[in-house]
PAZAPA-4460 file (N, C-alpha, C; in steps of 0.05 Angstrom, whole numbers, plus 32768, in hexadecimal, padded with zeros to 4 digits):
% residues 191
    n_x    n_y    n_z   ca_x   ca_y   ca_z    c_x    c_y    c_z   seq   type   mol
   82E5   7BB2   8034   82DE   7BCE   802D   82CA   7BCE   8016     1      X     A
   82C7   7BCF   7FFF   82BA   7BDC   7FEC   82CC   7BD0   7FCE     2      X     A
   82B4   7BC0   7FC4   82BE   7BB2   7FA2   82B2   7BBD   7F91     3      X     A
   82CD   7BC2   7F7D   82C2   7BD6   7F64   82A7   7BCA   7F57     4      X     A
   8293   7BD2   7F50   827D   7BC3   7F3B   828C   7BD4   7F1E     5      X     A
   8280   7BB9   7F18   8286   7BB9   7EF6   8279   7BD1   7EE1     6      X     A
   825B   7BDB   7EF4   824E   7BE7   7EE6   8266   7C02   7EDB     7      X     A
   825D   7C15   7ECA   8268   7C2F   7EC1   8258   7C40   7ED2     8      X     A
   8268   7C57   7EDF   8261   7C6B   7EEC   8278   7C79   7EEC     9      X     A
   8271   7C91   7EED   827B   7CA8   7EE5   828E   7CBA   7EFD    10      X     A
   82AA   7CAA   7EFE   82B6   7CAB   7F15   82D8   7CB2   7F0F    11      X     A
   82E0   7CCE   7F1A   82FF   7CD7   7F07   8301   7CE4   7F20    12      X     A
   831F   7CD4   7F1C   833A   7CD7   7F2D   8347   7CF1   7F24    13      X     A
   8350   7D07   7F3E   8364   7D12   7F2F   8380   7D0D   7F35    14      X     A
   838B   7D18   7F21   83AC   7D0D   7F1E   83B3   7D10   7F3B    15      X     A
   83B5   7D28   7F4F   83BE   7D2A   7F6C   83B3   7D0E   7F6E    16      X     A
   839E   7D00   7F73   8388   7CEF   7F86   839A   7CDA   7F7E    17      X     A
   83A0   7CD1   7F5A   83AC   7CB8   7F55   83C8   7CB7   7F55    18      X     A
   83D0   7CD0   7F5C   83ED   7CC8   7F66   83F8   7CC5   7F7F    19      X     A
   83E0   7CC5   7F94   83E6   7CC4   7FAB   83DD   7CB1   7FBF    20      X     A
   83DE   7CB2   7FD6   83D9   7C9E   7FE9   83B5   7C98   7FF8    21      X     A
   83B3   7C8D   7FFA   838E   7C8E   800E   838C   7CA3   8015    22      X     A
   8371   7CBA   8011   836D   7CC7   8020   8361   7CBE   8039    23      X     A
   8362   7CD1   8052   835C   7CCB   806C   833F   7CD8   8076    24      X     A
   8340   7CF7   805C   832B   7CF8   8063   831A   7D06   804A    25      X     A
   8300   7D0D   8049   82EF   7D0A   8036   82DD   7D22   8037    26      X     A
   82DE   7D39   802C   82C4   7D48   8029   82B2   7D4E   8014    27      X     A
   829F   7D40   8018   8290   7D3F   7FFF   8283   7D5A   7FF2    28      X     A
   828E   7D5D   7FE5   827C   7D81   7FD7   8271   7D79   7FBF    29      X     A
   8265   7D9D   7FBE   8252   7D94   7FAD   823D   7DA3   7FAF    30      X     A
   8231   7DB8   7F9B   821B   7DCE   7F9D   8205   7DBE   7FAD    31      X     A
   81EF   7DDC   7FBD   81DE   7DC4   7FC9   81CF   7DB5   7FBE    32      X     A
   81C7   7D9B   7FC7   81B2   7D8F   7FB1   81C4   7D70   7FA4    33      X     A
   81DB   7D71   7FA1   81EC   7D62   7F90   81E9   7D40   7FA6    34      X     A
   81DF   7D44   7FBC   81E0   7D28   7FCC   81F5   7D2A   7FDF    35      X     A
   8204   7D31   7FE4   821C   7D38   7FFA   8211   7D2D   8010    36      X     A
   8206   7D2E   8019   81F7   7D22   8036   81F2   7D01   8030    37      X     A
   81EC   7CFA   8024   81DB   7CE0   8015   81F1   7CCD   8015    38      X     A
   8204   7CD5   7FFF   821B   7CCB   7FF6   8237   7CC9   800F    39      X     A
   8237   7CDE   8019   824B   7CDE   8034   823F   7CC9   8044    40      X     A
   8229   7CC6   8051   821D   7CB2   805D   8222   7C92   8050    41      X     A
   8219   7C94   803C   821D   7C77   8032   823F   7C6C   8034    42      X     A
   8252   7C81   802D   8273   7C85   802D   827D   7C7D   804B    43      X     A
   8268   7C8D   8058   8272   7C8C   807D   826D   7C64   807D    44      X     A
   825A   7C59   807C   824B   7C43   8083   825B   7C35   806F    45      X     A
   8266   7C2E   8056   827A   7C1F   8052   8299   7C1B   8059    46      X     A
   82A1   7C35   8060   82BA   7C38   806C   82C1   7C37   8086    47      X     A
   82AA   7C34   809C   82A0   7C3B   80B9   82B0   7C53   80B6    48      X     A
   82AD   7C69   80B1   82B8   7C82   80BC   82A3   7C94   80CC    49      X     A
   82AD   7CA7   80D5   8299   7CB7   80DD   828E   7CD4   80C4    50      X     A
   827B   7CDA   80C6   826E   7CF1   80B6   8264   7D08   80CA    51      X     A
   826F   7D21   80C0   8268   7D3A   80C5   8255   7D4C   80B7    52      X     A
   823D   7D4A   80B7   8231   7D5B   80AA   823C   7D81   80AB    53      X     A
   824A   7D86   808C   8253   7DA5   8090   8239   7DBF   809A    54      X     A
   821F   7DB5   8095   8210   7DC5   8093   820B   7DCB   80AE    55      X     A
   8217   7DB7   80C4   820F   7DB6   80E4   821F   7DD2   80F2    56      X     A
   8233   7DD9   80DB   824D   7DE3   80E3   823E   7E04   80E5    57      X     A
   8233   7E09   80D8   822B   7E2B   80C7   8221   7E32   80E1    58      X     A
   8224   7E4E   80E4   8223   7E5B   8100   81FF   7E63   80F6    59      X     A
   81FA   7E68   810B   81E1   7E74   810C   81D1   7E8D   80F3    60      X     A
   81EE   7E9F   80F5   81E1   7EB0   80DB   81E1   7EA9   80C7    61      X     A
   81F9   7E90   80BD   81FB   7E8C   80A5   81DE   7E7A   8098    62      X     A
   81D5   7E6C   80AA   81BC   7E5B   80A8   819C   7E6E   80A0    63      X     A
   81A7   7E87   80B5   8191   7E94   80AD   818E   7EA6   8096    64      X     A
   81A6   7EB1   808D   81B1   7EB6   8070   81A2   7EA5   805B    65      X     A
   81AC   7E8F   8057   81AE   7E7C   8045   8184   7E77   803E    66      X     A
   8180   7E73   8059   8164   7E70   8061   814F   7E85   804D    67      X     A
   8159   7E9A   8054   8150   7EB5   8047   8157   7EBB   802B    68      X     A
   815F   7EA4   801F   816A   7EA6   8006   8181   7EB5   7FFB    69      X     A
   8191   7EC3   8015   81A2   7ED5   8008   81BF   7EC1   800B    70      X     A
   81D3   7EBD   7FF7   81EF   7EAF   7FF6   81FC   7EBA   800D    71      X     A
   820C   7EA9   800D   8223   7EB2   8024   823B   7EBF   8016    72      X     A
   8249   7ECA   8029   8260   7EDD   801D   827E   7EC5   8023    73      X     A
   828F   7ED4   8014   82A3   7EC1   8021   82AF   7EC9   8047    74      X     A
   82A5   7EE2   804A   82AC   7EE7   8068   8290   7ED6   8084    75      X     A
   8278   7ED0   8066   8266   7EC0   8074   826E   7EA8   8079    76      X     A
   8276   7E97   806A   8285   7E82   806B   82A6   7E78   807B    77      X     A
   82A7   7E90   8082   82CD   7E91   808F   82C2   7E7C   80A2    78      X     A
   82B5   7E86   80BD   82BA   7E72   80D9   82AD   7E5F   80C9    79      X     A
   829D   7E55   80C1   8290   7E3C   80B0   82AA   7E27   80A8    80      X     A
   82B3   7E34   8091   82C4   7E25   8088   82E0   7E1D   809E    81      X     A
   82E6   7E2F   80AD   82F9   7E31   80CA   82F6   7E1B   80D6    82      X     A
   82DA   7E15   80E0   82D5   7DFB   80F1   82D8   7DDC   80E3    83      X     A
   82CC   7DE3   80C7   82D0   7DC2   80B6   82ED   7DC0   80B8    84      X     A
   8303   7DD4   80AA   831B   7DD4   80AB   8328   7DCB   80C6    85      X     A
   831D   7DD3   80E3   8324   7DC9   80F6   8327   7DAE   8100    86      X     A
   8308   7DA1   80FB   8304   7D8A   80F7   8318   7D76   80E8    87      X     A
   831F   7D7A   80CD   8333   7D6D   80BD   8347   7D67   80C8    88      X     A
   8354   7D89   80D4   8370   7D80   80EC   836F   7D70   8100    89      X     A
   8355   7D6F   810E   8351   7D60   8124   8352   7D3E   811C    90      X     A
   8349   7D3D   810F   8350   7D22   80F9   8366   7D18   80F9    91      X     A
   8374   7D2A   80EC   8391   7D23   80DD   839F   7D1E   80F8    92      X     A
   839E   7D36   810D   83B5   7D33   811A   83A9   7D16   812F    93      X     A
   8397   7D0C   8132   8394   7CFC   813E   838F   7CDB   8133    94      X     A
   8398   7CE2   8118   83A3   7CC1   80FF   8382   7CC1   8101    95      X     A
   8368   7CCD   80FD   8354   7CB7   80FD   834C   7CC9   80E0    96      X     A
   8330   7CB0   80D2   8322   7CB8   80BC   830B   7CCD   80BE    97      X     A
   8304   7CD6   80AD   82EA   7CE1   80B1   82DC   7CEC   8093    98      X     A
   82C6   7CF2   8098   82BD   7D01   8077   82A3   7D1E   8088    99      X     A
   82A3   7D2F   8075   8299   7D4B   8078   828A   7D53   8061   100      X     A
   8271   7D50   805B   8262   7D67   8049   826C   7D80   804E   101      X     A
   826F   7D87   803B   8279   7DAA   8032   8279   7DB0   8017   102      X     A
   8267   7DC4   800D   8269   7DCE   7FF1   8280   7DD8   7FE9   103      X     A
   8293   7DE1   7FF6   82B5   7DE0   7FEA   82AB   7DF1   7FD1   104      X     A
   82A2   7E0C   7FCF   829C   7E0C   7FB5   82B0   7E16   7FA1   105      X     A
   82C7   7E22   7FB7   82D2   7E32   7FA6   82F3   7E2A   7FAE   106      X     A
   8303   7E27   7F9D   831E   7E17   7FA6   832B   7E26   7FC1   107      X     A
   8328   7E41   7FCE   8337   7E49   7FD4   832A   7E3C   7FF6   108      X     A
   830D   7E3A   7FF6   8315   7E21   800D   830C   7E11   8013   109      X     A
   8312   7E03   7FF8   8318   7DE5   7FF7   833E   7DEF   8003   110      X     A
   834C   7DF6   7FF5   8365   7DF3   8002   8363   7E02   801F   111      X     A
   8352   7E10   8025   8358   7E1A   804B   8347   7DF7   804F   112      X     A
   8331   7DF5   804B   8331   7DD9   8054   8343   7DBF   8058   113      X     A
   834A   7DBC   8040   8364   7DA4   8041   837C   7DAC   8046   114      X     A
   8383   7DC4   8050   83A1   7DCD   804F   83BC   7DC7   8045   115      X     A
   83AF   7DB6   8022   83B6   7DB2   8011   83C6   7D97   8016   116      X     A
   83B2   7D88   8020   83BB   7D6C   802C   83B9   7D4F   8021   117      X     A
   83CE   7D43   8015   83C3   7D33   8001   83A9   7D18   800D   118      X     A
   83A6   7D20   802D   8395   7D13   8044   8382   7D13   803A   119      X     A
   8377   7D2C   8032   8361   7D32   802B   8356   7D39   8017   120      X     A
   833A   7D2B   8011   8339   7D20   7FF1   831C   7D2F   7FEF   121      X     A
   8311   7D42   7FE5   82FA   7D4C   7FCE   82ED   7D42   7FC5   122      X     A
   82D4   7D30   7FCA   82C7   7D1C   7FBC   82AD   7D29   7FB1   123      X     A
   82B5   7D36   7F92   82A0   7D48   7F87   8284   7D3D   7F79   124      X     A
   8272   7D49   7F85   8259   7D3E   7F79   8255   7D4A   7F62   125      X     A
   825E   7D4A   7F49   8256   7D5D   7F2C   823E   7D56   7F21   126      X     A
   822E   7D72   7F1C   8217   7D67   7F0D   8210   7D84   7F02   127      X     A
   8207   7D8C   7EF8   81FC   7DA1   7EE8   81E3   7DAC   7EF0   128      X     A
   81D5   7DC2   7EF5   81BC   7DD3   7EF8   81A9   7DB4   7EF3   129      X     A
   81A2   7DB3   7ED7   8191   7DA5   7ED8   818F   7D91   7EE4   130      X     A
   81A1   7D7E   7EEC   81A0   7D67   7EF2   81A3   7D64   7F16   131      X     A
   81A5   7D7E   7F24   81A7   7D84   7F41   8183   7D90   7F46   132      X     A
   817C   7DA3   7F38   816A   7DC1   7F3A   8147   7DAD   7F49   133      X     A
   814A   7D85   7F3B   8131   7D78   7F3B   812C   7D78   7F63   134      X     A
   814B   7D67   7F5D   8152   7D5D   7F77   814F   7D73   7F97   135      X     A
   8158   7D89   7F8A   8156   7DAC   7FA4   8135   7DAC   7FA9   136      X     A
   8126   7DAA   7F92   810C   7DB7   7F90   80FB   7DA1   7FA8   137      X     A
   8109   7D88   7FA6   80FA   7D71   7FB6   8102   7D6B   7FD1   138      X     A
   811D   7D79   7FD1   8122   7D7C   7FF2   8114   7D8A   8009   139      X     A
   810C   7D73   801E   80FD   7D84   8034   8110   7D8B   804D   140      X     A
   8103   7DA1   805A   8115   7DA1   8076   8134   7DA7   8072   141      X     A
   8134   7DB2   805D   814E   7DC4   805A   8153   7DDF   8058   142      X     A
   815D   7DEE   8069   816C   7E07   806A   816C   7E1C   804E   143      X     A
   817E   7E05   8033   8182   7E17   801E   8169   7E13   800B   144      X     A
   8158   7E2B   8004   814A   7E2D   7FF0   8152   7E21   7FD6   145      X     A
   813F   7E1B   7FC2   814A   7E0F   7FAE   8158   7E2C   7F9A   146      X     A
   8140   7E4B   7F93   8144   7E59   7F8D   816D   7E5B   7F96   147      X     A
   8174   7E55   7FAC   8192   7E5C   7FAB   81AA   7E4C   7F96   148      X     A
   81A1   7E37   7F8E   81A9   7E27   7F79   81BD   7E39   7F61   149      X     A
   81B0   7E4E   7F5A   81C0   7E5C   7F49   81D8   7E64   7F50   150      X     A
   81D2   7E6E   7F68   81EE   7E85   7F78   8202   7E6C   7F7C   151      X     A
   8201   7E51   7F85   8216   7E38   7F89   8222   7E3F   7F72   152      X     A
   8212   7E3C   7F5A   8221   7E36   7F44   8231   7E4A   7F3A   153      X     A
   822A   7E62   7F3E   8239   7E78   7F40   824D   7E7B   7F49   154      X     A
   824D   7E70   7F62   8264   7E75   7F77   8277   7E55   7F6A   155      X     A
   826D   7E49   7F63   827A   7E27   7F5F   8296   7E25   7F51   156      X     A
   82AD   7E24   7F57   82C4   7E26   7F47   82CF   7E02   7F3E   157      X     A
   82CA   7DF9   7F38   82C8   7DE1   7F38   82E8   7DD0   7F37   158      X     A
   82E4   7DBA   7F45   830B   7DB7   7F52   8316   7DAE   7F2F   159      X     A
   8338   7DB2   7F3E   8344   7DB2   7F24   834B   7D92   7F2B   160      X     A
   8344   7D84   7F0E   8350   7D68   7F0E   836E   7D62   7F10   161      X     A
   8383   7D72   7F09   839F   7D72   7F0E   83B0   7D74   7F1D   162      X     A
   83A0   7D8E   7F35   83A9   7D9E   7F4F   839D   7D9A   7F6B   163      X     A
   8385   7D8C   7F6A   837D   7D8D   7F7C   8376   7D66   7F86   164      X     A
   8379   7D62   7F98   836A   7D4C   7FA3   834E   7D40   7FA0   165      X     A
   8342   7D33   7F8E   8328   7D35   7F8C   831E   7D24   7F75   166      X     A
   8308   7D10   7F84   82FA   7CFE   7F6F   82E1   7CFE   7F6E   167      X     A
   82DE   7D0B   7F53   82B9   7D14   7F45   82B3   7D00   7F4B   168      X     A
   8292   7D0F   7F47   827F   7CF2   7F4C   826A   7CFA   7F2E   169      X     A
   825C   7CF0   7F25   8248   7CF8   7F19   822C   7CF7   7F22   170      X     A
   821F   7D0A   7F31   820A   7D0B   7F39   81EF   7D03   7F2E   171      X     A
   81F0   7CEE   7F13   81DD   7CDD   7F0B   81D9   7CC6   7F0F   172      X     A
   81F1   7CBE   7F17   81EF   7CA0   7F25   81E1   7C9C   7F3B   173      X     A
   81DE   7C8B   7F3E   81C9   7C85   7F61   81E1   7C85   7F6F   174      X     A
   81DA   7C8C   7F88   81E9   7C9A   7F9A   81F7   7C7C   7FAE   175      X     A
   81E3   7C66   7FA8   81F4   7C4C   7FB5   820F   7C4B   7FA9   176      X     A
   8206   7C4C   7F8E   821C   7C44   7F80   8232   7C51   7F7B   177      X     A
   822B   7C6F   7F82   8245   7C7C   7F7A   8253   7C7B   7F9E   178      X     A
   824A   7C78   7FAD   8257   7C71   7FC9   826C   7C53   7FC3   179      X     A
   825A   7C47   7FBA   826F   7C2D   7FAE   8287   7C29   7FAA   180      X     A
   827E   7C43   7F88   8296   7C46   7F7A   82B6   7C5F   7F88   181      X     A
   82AB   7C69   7F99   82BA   7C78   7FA5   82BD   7C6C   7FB7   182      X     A
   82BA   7C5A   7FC4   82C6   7C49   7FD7   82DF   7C32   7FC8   183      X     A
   82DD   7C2F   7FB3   82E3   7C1A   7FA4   8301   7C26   7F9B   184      X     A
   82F8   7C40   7F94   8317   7C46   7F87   8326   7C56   7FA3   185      X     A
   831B   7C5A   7FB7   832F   7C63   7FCD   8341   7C4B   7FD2   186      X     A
   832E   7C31   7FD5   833D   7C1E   7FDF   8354   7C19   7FD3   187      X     A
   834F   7C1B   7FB6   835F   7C1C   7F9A   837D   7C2B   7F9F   188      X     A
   837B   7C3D   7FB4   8390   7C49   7FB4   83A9   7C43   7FD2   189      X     A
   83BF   7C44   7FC9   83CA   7C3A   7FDF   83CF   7C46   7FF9   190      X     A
   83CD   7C2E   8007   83C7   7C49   8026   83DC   7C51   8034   191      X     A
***
């Protein structure tokens, strides 16, 4: 699987994550911009799991929404978030792994997503305006404007380290390495 490096990187367990068993499955969130795509990929390819891009999921208006610079609502987001959540069950009930990009921005579904399952583990990309705003502006061939950057953070409730399932990442590290290191401490945990 995946050996801890020695290097320091900026990688916290929460108390749910370290008192519990392997998660089975993985959605990486994370305002847009933070690498979610990048990092899930590299995660899929050391763990052989499979990867779901969340953004594949968004129905037609919501794309064109987003497109147009205007945020989504939380009733914009219902079937959105409905289908990743589906996916997860389909998982579970069939014992296999998987991981899902999803901005999860706001706890209430992150828990309709994980249906508060210690399965399923939050693998948060944290980083701050400045240190995301370089990375949006340089993205091509994407859907979300960078101008929408603000409204994420707006909307962003950020997971609770105590209550919820979920291991930050720090979005300044190179993105090999923080795949590494989050491969490193899942293994870390007992399955």
């Amino acid at each position: 699987m995946c050996n801890i490096d020695q290097q320091t990187v900026s990688v916290s367990l929460s108390r749910r994550l370290r008192q519990g068993k392997r998660p089975r499955v993985l959605i990486v969130m994370g305002v847009s911009g933070c690498g979610k795509s990048t990092v899930a990929h590299l995660m899929a390819e050391r763990l052989g799991w499979p990867v779901i891009e969340g953004d594949d999921l968004h129905t037609a208006h919501n794309i064109a929404k987003m497109s147009s610079g205007i945020p989504l609502t939380d009733e914009d987001r219902a079937p959105w978030l409905e289908r990743i959540a589906q996916q997860v069950r389909e998982w579970g009930a069939a014992g296999q792994c998987g991981i899902v990009t999803c901005s999860s921005l706001k706890r209430k579904y992150r828990e309709h997503i994980g249906g508060g399952s210690q399965d399923v583990c939050f693998v948060y990309l944290k980083g701050s305006r400045d240190d995301i705003a370089p990375r949006l502006g340089q993205r091509m061939g994407h859907f979300m404007p960078a101008a929408m950057l603000d409204s994420q953070f707006a909307t962003l409730e950020e997971p609770d380290m105590d209550d919820e399932v979920v291991m930050a990442l720090d979005v300044n590290a190179p993105q090999d390495h923080l795949a590494e290191q989050a491969c490193a401490h899942l293994s870390g945990l007992p399955a």
